[in-house]
C-alpha positions in Angstrom: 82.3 94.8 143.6 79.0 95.3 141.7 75.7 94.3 143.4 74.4 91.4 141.5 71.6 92.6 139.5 68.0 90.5 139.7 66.3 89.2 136.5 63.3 91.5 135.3 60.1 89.3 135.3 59.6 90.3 132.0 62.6 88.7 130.9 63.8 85.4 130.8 67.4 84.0 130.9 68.5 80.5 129.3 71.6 78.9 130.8 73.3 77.1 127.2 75.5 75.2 129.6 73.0 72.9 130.6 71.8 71.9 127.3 75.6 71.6 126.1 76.9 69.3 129.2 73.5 67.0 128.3 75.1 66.7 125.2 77.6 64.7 127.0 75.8 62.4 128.9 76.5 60.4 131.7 80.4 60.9 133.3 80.4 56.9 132.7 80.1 57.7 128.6 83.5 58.6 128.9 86.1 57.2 127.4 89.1 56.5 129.8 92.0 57.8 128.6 95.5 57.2 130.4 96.3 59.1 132.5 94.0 61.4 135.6 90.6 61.9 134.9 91.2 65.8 135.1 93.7 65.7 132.6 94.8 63.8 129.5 98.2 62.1 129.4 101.3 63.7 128.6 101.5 61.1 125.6 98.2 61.7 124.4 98.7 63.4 121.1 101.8 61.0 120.3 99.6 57.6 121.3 96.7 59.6 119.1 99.4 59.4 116.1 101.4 56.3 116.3 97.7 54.6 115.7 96.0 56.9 113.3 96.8 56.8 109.8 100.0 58.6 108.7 97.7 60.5 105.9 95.5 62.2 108.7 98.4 63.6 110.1 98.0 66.3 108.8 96.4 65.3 105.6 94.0 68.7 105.7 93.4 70.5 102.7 93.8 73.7 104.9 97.9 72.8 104.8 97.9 73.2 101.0 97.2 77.2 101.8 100.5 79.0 102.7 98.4 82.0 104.0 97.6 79.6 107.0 99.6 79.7 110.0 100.5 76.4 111.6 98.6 75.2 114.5 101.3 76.1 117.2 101.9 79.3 115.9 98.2 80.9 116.9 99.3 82.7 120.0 96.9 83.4 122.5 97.2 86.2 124.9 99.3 86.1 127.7 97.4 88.8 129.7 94.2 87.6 129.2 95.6 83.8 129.9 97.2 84.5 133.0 95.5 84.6 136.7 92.3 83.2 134.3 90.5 80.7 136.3 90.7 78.6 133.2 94.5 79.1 132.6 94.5 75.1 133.6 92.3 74.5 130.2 94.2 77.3 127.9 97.6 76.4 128.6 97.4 72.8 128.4 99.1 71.6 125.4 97.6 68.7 124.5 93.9 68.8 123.3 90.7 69.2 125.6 89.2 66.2 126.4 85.4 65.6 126.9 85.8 64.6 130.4 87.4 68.6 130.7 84.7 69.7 128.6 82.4 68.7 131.6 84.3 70.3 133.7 84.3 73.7 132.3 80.6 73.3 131.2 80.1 73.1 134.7 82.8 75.9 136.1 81.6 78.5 137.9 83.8 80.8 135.9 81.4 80.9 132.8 78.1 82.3 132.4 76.9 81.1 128.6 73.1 82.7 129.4 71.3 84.4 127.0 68.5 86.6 128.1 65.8 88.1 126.1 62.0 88.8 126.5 59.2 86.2 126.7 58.0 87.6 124.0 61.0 86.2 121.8 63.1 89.0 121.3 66.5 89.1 121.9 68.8 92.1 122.8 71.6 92.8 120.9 73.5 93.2 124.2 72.5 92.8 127.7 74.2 95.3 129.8 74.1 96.5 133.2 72.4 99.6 132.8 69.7 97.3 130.9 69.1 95.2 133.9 68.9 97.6 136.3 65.9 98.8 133.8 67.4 102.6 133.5 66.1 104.8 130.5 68.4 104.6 127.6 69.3 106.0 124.3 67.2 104.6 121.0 70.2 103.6 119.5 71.6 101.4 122.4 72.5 97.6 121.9 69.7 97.0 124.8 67.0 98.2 123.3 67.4 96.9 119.7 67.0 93.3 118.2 69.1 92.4 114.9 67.7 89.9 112.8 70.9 88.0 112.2 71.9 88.7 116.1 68.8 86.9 117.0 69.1 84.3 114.3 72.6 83.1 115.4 70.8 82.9 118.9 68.2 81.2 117.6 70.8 78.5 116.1 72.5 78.5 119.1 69.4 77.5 121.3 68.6 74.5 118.8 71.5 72.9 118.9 71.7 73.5 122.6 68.5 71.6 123.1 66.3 75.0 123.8 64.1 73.8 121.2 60.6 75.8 122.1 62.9 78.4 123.0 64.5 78.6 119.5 61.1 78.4 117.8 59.7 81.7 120.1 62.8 83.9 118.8 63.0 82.5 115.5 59.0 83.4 115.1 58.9 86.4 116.6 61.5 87.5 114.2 59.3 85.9 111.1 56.1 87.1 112.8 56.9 90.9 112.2 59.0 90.3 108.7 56.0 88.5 107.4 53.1 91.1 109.0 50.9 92.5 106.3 52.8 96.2 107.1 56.4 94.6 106.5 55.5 92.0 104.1 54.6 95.8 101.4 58.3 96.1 102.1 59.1 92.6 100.3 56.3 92.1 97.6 56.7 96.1 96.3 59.9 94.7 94.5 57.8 91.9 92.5 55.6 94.1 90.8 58.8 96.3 89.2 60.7 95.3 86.6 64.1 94.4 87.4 66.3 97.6 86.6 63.2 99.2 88.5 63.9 97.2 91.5 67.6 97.5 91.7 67.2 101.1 91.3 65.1 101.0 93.9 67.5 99.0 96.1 70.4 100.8 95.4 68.3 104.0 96.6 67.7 102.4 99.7 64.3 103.5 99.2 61.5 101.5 101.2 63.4 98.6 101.3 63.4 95.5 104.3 64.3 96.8 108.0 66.8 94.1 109.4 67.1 95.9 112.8 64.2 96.6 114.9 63.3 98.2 118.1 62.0 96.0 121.4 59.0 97.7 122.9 59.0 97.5 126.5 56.4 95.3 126.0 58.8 93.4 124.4 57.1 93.2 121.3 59.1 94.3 118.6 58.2 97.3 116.3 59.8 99.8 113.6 63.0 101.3 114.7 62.9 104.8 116.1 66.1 106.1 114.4 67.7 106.4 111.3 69.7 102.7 110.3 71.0 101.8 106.5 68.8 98.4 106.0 70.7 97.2 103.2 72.2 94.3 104.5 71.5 91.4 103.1 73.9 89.3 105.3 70.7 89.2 107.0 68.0 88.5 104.9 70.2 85.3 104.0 70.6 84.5 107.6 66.7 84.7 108.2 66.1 82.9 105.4 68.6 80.0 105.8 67.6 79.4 109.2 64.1 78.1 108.6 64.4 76.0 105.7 68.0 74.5 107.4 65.6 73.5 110.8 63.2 71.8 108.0 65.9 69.7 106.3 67.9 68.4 108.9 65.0 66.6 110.3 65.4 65.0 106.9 69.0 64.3 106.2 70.1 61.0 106.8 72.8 62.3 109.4 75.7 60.1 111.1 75.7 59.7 115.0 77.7 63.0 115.9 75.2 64.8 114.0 71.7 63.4 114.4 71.6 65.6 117.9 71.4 68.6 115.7 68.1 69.7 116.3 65.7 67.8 119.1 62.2 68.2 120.3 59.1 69.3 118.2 59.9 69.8 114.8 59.3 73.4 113.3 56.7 73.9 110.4 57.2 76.4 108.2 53.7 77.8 108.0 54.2 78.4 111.8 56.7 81.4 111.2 54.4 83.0 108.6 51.8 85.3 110.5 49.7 85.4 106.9 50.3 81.8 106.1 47.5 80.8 103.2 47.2 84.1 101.6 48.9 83.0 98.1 52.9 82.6 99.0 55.1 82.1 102.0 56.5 84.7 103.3 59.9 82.8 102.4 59.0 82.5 98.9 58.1 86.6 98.8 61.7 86.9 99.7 63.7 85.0 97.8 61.7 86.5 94.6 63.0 90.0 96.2 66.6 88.8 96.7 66.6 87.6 92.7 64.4 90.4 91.5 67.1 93.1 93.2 69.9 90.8 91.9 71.4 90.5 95.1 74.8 89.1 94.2 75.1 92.5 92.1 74.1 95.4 94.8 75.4 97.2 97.2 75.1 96.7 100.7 76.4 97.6 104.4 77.3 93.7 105.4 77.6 93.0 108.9 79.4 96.2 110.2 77.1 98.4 109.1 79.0 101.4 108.1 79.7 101.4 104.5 78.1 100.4 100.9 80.2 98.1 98.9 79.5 96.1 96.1 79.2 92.6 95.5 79.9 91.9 99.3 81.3 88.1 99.4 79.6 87.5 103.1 76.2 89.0 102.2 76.1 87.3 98.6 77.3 84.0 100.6 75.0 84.2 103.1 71.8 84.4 100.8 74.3 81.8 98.8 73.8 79.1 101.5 69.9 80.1 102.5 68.7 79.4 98.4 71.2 75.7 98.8 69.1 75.3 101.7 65.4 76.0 99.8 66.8 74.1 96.9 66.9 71.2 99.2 63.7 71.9 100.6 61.9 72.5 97.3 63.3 69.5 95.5 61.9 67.2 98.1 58.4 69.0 99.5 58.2 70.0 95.6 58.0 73.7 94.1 54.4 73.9 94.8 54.6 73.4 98.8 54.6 77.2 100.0 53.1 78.8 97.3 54.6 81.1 94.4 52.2 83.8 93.4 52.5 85.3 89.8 50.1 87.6 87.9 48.7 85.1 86.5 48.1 82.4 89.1 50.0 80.0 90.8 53.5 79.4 89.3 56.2 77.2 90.9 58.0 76.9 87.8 58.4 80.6 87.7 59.3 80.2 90.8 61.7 77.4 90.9 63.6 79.2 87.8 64.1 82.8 90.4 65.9 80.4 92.7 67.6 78.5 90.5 69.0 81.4 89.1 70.0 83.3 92.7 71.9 80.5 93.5 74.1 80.2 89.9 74.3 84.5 90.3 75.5 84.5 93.9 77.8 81.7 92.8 79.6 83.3 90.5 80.8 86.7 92.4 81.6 84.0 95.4 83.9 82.1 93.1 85.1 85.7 91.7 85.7 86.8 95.4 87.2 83.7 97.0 89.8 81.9 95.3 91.2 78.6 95.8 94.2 78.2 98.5 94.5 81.9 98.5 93.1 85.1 100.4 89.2 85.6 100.2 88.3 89.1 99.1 85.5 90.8 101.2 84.9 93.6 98.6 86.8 96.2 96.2 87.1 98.8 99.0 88.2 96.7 102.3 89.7 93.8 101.0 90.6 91.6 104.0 87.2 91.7 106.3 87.1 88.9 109.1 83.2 88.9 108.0 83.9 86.2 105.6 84.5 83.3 108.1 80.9 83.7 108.7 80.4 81.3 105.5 82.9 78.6 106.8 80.3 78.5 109.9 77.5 78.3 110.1 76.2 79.7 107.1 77.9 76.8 104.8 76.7 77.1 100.8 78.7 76.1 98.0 82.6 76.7 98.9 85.0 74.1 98.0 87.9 73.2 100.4 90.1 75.3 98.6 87.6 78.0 98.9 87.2 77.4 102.5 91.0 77.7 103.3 91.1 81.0 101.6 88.1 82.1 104.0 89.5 81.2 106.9 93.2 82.3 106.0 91.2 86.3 105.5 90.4 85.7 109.1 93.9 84.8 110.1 95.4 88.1 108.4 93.0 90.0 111.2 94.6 87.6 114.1 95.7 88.9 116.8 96.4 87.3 120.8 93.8 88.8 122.5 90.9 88.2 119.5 90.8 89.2 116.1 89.6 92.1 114.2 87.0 93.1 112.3 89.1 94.4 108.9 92.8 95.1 108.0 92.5 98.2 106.2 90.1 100.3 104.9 91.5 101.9 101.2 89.2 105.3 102.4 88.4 105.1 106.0 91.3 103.8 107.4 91.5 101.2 110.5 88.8 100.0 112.5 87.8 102.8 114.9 84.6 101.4 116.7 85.4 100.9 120.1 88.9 100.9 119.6 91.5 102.4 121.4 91.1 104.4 124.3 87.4 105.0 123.1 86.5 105.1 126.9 88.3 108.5 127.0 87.0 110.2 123.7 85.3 113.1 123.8 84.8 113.9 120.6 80.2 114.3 119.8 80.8 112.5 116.8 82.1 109.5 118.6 78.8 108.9 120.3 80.9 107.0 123.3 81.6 104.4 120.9 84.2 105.4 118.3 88.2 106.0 118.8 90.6 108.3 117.1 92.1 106.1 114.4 95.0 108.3 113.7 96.7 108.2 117.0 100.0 106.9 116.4 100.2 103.1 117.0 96.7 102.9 116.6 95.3 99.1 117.6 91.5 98.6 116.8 89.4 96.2 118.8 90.1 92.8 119.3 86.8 90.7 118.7 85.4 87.7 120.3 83.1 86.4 117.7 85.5 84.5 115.1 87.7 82.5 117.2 84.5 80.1 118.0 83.4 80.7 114.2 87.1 79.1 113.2 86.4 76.6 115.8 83.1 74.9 115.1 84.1 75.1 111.4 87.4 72.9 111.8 85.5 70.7 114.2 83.2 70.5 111.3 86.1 69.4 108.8 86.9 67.1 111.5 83.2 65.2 111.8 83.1 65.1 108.3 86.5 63.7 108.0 85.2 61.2 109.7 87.9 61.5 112.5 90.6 61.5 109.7 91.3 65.4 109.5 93.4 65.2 113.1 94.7 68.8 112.1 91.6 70.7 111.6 90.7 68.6 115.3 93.9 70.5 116.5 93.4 73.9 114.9 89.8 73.8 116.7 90.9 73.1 119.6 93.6 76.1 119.2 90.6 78.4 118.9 88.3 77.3 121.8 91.4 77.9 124.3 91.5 81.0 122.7 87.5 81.8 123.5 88.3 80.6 127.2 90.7 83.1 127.3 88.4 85.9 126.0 86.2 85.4 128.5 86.5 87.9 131.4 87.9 86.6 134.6 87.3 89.3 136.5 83.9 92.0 136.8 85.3 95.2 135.1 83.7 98.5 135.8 84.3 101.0 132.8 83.4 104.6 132.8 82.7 105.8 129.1 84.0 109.9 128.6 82.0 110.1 125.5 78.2 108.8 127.0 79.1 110.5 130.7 78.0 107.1 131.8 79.3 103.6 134.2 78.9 100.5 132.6 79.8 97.4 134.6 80.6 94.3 132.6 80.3 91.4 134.7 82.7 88.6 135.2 82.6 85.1 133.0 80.6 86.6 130.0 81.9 87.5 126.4 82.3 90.8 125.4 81.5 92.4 121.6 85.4 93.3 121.8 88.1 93.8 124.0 90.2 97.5 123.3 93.6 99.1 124.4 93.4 101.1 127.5 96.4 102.9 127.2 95.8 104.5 130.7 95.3 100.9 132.0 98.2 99.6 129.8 95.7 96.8 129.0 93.4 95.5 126.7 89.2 95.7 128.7 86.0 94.4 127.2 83.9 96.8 125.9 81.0 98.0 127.6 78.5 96.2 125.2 79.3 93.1 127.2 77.8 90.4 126.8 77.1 90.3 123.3 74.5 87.6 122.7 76.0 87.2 119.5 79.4 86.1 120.7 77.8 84.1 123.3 75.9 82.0 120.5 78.6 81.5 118.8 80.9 80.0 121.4 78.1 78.0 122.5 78.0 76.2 119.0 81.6 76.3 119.4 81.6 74.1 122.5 78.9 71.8 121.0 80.9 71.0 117.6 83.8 70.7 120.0 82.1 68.2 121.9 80.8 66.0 119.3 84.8 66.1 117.9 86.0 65.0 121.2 83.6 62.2 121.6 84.4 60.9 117.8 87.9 61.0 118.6 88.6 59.5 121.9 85.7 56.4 120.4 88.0 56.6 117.7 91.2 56.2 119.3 90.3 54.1 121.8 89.1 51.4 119.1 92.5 51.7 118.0 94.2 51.1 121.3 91.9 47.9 121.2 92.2 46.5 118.0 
């Protein structure tokens, strides 16, 4: 057993478990259901539908898509599952209650912290080696923020109730975007004209950094390595992130959702460093993401590792951020954060570059993602679990039918331990990063961090960031439904049992050939991925472990689960009453 490693003072840690469980409430909030408090009846689910409406069960638009398994059919791993000191909450057939909920908010078993500098920034990954404060390579996880990394963080902290803590990362990520030195990076493109400034994109020359090095100041600062910053999964993420804090304090919400975002609200001139110099920096971006014809270009996406077309999570991405300034716009007016043209001031210039982003990315989303069918990534990798990033939380204009066909892409990827990350590759194959056996791969190239993909029986990495992306989106369905949608209710609660299982039950301690290094991952975190030790015989998280990311994500997980559960069992217990 590892020593436990003490917190740097120059970093802080934030524990989402206690916002999440104040979510709940008092214990006497709960409604009593029959049977232990520990446990729901055995009759639950057939009580639950013998009061509810036939049509709700199911009456989801996800069972019109035959490229969705059924509920009982998502398997979840049995050697993750077993000896898990959760196995009582991922076994159980019946669905979580929120009375469990507090119990596993409170477990021992589960560390949801994120930890990042007081300065704001967040590590991609906050490892061992990290904490122990040992030199490491440029390129490592630790010493590197991604803006959409830190922008799902971000979320997560908001809806956690780490409000101020929310704002810091959110503006330190804005602070540096928007500084006079970055900020070149964004207006360049408005002085070219349009076939100049897709040239220039599709160069890759000059264009907007989206991952940037931490100081150890903490401060963030240009990268010190060569990265492809064409990935405009992320400009869409940093831009739908501000204007979506600004609406919802808006939006008249029902009770399940007017929790979303608490304490002082966050103005948009605060993110902009050179606020009052002619246009927000928000504005200077989405005239960049028009003038470069975003829905049209080619870009990296998420992974990182190759240009494709037309991507359908990047162009949906920056689809939902421009819904989310139309909204903004049309009720603060086009005028409210400044538009600069040549010739002056012009927010109906302006309101026309956003007007027509949103109709452009539109289109190649409806091209991509058919109804009640299988969403198309892009041309070259075709099935790419990316995609379920626009069911949750980056939500823009998808239909239900176009939903189902997103999350039914993620489903072809499924497998028991965790999902992963694309099908097939038409050039490059199968997944190979941190794949199998990767621990014991020599080969320079590899870096430490890449497997041989042409082994036979080849399994790439199991993920841990979808299952609570499939999760809080069904949940979602479920809120919305307004209770009615029990399926969805059941399909997320599928998905967070599989997240609890994902998360490691014991410390691991993982030698990696390829960096000649010893990387412990600690025990009740999740991990980027879990691989295939086929010395082991068993699938081991990844030494990037725990990946902030995934943590975020479960954490919205859990609180979308929570506010389902509570509409529920009021639901069903004004049944039992009436």
């Amino acid at each position: 057993m590892a020593e436990a490693i003490e917190l740097p003072s120059h970093l802080w840690r934030a524990d989402l478990r206690s916002g999440l469980a104040e979510r709940l409430g008092p214990v006497d909030s709960d409604v009593r259901l029959e049977g232990a408090d520990h446990a729901p009846s055995a009759l639950f689910l057939r009580d639950l539908k013998a009061v509810l409406p036939d049509r709700s069960i199911p009456s989801a638009e996800l069972s019109k898509n035959p490229n969705i398994p059924r509920v009982k059919d998502i398997p979840i791993s049995r050697q993750l599952s077993e000896h898990h000191p959760l196995c009582t909450f991922i076994q159980q057939h019946s669905p979580l209650t929120r009375a469990q909920y507090r119990q596993i908010l409170h477990s021992p078993h589960i560390d949801l912290s994120i930890t990042g500098f007081h300065t704001g920034s967040v590590p991609a990954a906050v490892h061992s080696r990290f904490l122990k404060g040992e030199e490491l390579e440029p390129t490592d996880y630790a010493n590197n923020e991604w803006v959409r990394d830190a922008i799902l963080v971000s979320v997560a902290c908001h809806r956690s109730g780490y409000t101020d803590l929310a704002h810091s990362v959110l503006k330190n990520v804005w602070h540096f975007l928007g500084s006079a030195e970055h900020r070149y990076k964004v207006v360049q493109f408005h002085l070219l004209t349009d076939e100049e400034a897709q040239a220039k994109f599709e160069r890759g020359e000059d264009i907007p950094a989206v991952k940037l090095q931490i100081r150890s100041d903490g401060h963030l600062d240009w990268r010190n390595h060569p990265w492809g910053d064409a990935q405009n999964d992320a400009n869409g993420a940093a831009i739908w992130t501000p204007f979506r804090f600004a609406n919802q304090r808006h939006v008249g919400m029902s009770e399940y959702a007017t929790r979303d975002y608490q304490g002082r609200p966050l103005g948009l001139h605060e993110i902009d460093p050179l606020y009052g110099t002619g246009e927000h920096i928000l504005v200077a971006y989405l005239k960049y993401l028009n003038r470069i014809d975003v829905a049209h270009r080619s870009d990296y996406g998420p992974w990182e590792d190759r240009l494709a077309k037309s991507r359908a999570s990047s162009v949906g991405i920056v689809n939902a951020a421009v819904k989310e300034a139309i909204i903004y716009h049309e009720r603060e007016g086009w005028d409210a954060l400044g538009a600069a043209y040549s010739d002056g001031q012009r927010p109906d210039w302006f309101k026309n570059e956003v007007l027509r982003l949103a109709a452009r990315t539109a289109e190649v989303l409806n091209m991509r993602i058919p109804e009640y069918g299988i969403a198309t990534e892009c041309d070259q990798r075709p099935i790419d679990s990316a995609v379920l990033l626009l069911n949750y939380p980056f939500r823009g204009s998808l239909t239900e039918g176009q939903q189902s066909s997103v999350l039914a892409a993620g489903y072809e990827n499924l497998r028991p331990e965790g999902i992963i990350r694309w099908k097939m590759d038409l050039e490059y194959g199968e997944d190979a990063y941190v794949g199998q056996d990767y621990n014991h791969f020599r080969c320079e190239e590899a870096k430490g961090e890449f497997a041989d993909g042409y082994v036979p029986g080849f399994q790439p990495a199991r993920w841990t960031m979808f299952d609570p992306i499939i999760a809080a989106s069904c949940f979602v369905r479920f809120i919305e439904s307004g209770g009615e949608d029990i399926e969805s209710f059941l399909r997320g609660d599928r998905h967070i049992k599989r997240s609890l299982s994902q998360i490691t039950k014991d410390e691991d301690i993982l030698w990696i050939e390829g960096k000649q290094k010893e990387f412990v991952i600690p025990k009740g975190v999740l991990p980027e991925a879990y691989f295939w030790d086929s010395h082991a015989r068993a699938h081991r998280p990844c030494h990037n472990s725990p990946l902030l990311m995934s943590q975020a994500l479960f954490a919205l997980a859990l609180e979308r689960a929570i506010e389902a559960s509570t509409l529920l069992e009021r639901k069903f217990h004004s049944k039992i009453v009436a």
